[in-house]
N, C-alpha and C positions, 0 to 999 in steps of 0.2 A: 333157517339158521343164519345167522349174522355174524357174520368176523368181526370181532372186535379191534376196534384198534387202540382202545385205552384202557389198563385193567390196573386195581389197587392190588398192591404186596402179590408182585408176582410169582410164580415159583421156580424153584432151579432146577427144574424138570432139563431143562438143556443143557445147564454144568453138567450135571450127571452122565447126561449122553455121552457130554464129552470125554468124561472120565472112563470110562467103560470101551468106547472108542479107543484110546490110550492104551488100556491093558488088554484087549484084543491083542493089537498091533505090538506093543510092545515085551508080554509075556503070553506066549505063544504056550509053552507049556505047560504049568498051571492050568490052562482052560481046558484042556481035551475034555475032562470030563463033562465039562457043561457042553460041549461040543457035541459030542457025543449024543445026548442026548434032545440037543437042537436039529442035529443033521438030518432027519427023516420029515422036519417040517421046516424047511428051509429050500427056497428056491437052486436047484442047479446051478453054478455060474461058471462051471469049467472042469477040467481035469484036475485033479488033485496032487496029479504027479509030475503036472507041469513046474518046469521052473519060472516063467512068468506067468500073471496074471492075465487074460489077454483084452487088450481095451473093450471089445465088448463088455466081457463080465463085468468088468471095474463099474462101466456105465449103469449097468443093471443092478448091481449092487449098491450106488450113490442113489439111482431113482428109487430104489425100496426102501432105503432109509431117509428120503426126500419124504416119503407117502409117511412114514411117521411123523417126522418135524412139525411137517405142515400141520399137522393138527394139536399142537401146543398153541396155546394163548401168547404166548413168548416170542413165538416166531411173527414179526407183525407186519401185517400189509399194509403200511400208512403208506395211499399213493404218492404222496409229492416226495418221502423221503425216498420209496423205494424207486421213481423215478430218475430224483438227484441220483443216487450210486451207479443204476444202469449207464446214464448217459456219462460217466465218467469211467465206468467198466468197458462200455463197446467201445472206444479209440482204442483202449487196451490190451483188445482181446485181436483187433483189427490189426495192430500194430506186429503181437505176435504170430499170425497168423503169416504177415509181409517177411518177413524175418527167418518163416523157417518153422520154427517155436513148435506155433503149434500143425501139426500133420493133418494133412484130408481123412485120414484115419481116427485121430482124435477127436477134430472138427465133427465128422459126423458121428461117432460114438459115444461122446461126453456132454451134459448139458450146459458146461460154461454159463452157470446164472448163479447169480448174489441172493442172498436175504438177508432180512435184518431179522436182529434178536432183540429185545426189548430187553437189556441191561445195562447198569453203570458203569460195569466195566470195562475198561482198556481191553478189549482185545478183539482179533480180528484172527480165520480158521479157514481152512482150506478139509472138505469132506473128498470122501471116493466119490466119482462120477463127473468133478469140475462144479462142484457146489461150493462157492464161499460164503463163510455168515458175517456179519460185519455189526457186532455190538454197536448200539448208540454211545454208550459210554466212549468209542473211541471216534463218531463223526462230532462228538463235542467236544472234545481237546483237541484238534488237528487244528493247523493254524491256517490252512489252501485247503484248495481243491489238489495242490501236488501232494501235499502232503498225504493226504489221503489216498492218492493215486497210486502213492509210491508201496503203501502198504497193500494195496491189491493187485497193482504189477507182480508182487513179492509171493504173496498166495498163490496166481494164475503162477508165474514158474513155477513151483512147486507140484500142480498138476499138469503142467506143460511136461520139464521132466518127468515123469510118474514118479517123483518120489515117496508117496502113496501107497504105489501099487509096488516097489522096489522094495518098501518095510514091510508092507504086507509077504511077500516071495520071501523076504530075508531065512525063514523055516522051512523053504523050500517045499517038502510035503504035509507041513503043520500049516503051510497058509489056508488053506482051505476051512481049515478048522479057525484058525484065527477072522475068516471071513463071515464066519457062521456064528460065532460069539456076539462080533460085531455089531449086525444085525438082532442078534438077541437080547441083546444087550439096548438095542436102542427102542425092540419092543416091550422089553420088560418097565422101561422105564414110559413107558405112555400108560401100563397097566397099573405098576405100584413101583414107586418109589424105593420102598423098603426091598423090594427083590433087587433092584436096581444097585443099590447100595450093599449087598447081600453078592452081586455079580463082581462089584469092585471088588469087595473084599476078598473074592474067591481067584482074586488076579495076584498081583505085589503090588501092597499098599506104597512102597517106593518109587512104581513106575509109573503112578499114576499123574499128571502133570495140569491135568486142568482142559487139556486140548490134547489134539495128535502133536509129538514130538520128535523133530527129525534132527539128524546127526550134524555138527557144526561143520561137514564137507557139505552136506545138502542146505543148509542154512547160508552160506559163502556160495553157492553155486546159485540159490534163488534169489540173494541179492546185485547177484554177477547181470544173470539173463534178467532178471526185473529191474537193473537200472536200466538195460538195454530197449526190456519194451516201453519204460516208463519216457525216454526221452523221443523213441521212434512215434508214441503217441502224438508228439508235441506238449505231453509234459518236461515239468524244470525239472532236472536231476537235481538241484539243491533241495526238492522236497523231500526226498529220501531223506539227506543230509539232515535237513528239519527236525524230519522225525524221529529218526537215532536220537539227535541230541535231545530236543525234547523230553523223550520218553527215559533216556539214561537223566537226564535233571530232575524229572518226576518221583525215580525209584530213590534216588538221595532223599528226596526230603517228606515220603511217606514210606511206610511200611504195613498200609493198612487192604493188603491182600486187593487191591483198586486195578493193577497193572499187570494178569497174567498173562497179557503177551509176554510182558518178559520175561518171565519163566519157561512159558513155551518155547521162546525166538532169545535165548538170551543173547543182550548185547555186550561182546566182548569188546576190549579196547582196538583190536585187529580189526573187527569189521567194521567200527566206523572209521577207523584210519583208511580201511581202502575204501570204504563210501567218498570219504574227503579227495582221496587220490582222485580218482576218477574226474573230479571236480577242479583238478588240481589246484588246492587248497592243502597248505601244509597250517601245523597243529597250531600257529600262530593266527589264522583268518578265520574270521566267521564267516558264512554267505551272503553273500551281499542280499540287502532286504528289496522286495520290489512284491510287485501286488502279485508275482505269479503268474502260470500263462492263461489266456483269457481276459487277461488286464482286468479293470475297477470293476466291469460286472461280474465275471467269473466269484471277484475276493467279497462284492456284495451279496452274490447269492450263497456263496458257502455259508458266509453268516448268517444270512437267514436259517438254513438248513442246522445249523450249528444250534441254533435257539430252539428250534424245534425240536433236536435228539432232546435237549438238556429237559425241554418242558415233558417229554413221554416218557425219557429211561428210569423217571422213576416216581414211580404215582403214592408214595407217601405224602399224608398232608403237611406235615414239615418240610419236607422237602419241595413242595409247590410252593407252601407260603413264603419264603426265602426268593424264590422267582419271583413272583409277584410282588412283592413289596420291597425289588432291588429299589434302587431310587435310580430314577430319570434323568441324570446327565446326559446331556444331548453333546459335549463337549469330550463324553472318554473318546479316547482316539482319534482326535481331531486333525484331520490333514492326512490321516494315512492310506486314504484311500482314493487322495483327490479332489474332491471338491472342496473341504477346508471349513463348511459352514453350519453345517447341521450335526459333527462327528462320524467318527468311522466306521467299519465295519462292526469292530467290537460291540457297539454303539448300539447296532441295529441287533446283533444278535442277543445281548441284553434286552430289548424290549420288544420284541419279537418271543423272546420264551416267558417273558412276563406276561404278554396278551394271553397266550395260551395257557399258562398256568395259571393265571388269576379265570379263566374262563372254565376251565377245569375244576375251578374248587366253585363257580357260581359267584363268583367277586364281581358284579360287571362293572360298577365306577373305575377301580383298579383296570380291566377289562380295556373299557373304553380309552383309560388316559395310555395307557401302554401301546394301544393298537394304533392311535394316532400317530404318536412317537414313532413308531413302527415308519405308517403310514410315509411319514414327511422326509424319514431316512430314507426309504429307498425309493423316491418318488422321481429321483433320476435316473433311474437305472432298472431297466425293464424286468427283464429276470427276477430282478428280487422280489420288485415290486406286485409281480403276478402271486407270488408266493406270500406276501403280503395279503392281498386282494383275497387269494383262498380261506386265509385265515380268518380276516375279516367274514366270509360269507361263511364256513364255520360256525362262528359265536354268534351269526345270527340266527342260525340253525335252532343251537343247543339252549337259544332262548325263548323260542317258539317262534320266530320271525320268518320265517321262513318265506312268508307272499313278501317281504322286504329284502330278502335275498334274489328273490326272482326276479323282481324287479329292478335290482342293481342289474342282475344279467341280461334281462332284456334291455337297459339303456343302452346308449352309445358308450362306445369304451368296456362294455359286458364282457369281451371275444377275448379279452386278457387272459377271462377263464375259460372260457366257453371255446377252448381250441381245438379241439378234436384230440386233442391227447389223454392218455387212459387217464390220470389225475384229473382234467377236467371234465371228462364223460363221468367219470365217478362224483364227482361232486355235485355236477349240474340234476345227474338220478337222485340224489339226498335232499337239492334244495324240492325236484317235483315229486318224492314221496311225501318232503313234510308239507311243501304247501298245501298239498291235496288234501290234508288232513285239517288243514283250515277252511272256514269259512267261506262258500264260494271259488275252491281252490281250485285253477284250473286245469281243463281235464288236455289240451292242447299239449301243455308242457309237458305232461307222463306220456303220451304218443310218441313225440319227436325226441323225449329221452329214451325209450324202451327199442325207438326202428334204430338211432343213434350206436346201444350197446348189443343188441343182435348183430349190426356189422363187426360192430370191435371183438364179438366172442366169435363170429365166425372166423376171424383172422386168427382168434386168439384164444382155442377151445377148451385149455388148460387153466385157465383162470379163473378159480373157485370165489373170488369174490365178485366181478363183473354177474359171473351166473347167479348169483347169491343176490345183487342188487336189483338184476332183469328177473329174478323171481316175482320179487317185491312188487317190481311195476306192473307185472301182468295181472298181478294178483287185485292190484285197485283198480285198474284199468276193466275186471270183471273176465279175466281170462283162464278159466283154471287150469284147463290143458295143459296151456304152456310155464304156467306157473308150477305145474306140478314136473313135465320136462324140465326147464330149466333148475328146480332142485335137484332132479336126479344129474344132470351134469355137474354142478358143485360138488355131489358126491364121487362123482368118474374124478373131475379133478384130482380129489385128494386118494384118491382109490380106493376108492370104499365100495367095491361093485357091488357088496348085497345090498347098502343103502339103494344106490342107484335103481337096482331093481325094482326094488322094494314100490321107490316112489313109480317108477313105471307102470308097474301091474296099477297101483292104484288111480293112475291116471286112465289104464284100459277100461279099470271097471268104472269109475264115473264115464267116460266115453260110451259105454254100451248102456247106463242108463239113464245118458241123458237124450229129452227129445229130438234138437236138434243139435247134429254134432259136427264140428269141424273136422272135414273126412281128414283134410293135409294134415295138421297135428298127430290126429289119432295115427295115421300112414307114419307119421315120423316118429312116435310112441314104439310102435310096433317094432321099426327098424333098428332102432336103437336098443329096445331092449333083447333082441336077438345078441347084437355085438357084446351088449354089458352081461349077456348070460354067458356066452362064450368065452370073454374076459374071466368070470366071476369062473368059470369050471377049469380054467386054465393055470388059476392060481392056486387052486386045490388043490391040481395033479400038483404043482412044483413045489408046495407044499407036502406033499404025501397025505391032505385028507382028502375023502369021500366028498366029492362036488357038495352034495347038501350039507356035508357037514359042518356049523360055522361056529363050533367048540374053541376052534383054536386062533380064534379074531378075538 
């Protein structure tokens, strides 16, 4: 299997989650009946007759609706974006954590991790268990890295507080049932749509909002402690400030349903007044402008990042050929970020999501002239320009270049990408599956990628595309043991223990008929599929089916 990271007309298989989400949490009564009848195949997560939820649960209840997400096309693992949010996520989580914020309790019971959703719209979600999602549509209009920072400072409080698990309890002995909908809700909508839709409707079509909905006390409370963590980061409080305004000057002047954050998070005239307090800025100053903290590289690699949401959130060909054929001013925003010569960040982010769009629709002249552009903008400034360099070895990829990608890597100057970070491990595995598939392609490079990503999945066993790509390699490489192992891990990833199984046993029976067999593998086969069978009968029981029984996947 392949995760994709690019798909045409995608679907709103995750709006709907979220809607569903919503009328769980916020019409509790209405749902019994579907509750009801969900509760006998739904995991335990607590007492019913508690008045809070207890962080356990909450966490086990975010990782079961994690194991659905993840297997939507929408939810997108493009490493260099979902790299950029981490590394602007951990000072954030680091920060709360110094502060108070977040508890050893939380810490260790919550998974505090980001995804991206593959949409154009404005908005950004806080799930049970410390999951935020982070639409493309909104890493493309932020104008920083604060900016952007300030919006997930504001999330993480949200599950810092449990305001979450606070709306959830709000029913007191209805949460449990509100928690069971939830979840039903988010598996109905991976099975059909139309039940999903069928579930909203069975809630109050009023309460539904687009996302979870939290009360303007808990809205003024997560922008209280998320200015708090956003500046303990060593982010600029004025990003916050940014973003408000921003986002309240966006809703003026469309109405074209683009910005349901603010629906979810509505911005009242109060809360950016005390945004601006804080800042002490009365209603007469704007924030002073400056590159933001990180100084010129920090503001060149957003942009870069920034070009790339814009080139994937949304794979119509209209909408690419508009990117691709922006026109190449090397002069928009000239001086704003420094060096005065080449243009500014905006600059780069324009021609940066034209490379990839024009590469995208198969344009390579367009391709080529964008990518240089690219090229010469961020050729002072490291960071971007690595993000550049990937891109670049990308479109060599997707034109069959691949032995020309390798060998950009192997020059001097290659280790730009080639840095041991999961973005460059993943890419350097893409350039040795395609070159291999070339002529003379060497076999050296798929070795030193596949020993490379066995370290990195051993750190990091959760990681359904790393295993997904170390399938691949084993598999040219002429290994099928491990090729058919590391499938069944991608499917543990996403929790799919009968997959996992499934490929196990088939790895046992090629194991016993082949002549000669790698005893260690087949040992690590065996072992493994013990645990994923004990997983796989453990989710029955919490389920209420019969261990073989796999009716209700």
């Amino acid at each position: 299997m392949t995760l994709p990271l690019t798909r045409l007309s995608p679907p709103r298989r995750l709006r709907r989650a979220g809607w569903c989400l919503a009328a769980a949490l916020l019409c509790p009564a209405p749902i019994a009946v579907l509750a009801q009848g969900a509760s006998s195949t739904l995991p335990a997560l607590g007492d019913a007759a508690s008045d809070e939820i207890a962080v356990a649960a909450e966490g086990r209840l975010g990782d079961r609706i994690m194991q659905e997400l993840r297997r939507d096309p929408d939810v997108l693992d493009d490493p260099l974006l979902v790299e950029y949010i981490e590394r602007i996520w951990q000072p954030l989580l680091a920060a709360a954590k110094a502060r108070g914020d977040v508890s050893e309790e939380l810490a260790q019971n919550l998974a505090w991790q980001t995804f991206v959703v593959r949409d154009r719209s404005v908005n950004a979600f806080a799930l049970p268990g410390g999951y935020v999602g982070v639409h493309l549509g909104l890493l493309s209009m932020t104008g920083s890295r604060d900016e952007l920072a300030s919006v997930l400072a504001h999330e993480m409080s949200h599950v810092s507080q449990r305001h979450i698990a606070r709306m959830m309890t709000s029913g007191r002995r209805s949460s449990m049932l509100a928690l069971a909908t939830m979840i039903l809700g988010i598996m109905a909508v991976s099975r059909s749509p139309d039940a999903a839709q069928a579930l909203v409707m069975g809630g109050q079509a009023a309460a539904v909002q687009g996302q979870l909905n939290f009360s303007r006390d808990m809205e003024r409370e997560a922008d209280r402690v998320g200015f708090g963590v956003l500046q303990g980061a060593g982010y600029e409080g004025v990003g916050m400030v940014g973003m408000f305004e921003r986002m309240q000057l966006a809703a003026r002047l469309t109405d074209s349903n683009q910005f349901p954050y603010l629906r979810s998070h509505p911005l009242t005239s109060d809360r950016i007044a005390e945004a601006r307090s804080r800042l002490g800025l009365d209603g007469a100053q704007t924030p002073s402008a400056s590159l933001g903290s990180g100084g010129a590289s920090a503001a060149w690699l957003h942009a870069a990042m920034q070009g790339r949401a814009r080139a994937l959130m949304d794979g119509r060909n209209e909408a690419l050929q508009r990117l691709a054929s922006a026109p190449g001013d090397a002069s928009a925003g000239q001086g704003s970020a420094g060096n005065g010569t080449l243009g500014g960040p905006p600059a780069l982010a324009s021609a940066y999501a034209a490379a990839l769009a024009a590469s995208r629709l198969k344009q390579w002249p367009l391709a080529d002239a964008a990518l240089q552009r690219a090229r010469d903008l961020a050729a002072p400034h490291e960071a971007a320009a690595r993000a550049v360099a990937m891109l670049r070895i990308e479109s060599l990829i997707e034109r069959d270049r691949a032995v020309e990608a390798l060998n950009i890597l192997q020059a001097p100057g290659g280790a730009r990408v080639d840095d041991g970070s999961r973005a460059g491990l993943m890419l350097v595995a893409r350039v040795a599956l395609a070159a291999h598939r070339s002529p003379g392609g060497p076999q050296a490079a798929l070795q030193r990628s596949s020993e490379a990503l066995m370290t990195w999945v051993t750190d990091h066993p959760n990681d359904a595309s790393a295993w997904d790509l170390l399938a691949q390699l084993h598999e040219r490489r002429g290994q099928p043991l491990a090729a058919l192992r590391a499938q069944a891990e991608v499917r543990v990833a996403l929790g799919d223990w009968q997959g996992a199984a499934d490929r196990l046993r088939a790895g046992q029976r090629l194991a016993r008929g082949q002549g000669q067999v790698d005893h260690v593998e087949a040992a690590v086969l065996d072992v493994r599929l013990k645990v994923v069978e004990q997983k796989r009968r453990q989710q029955a029981l919490d389920e209420g089916r019969a261990p073989g029984d796999e009716s209700g996947r």
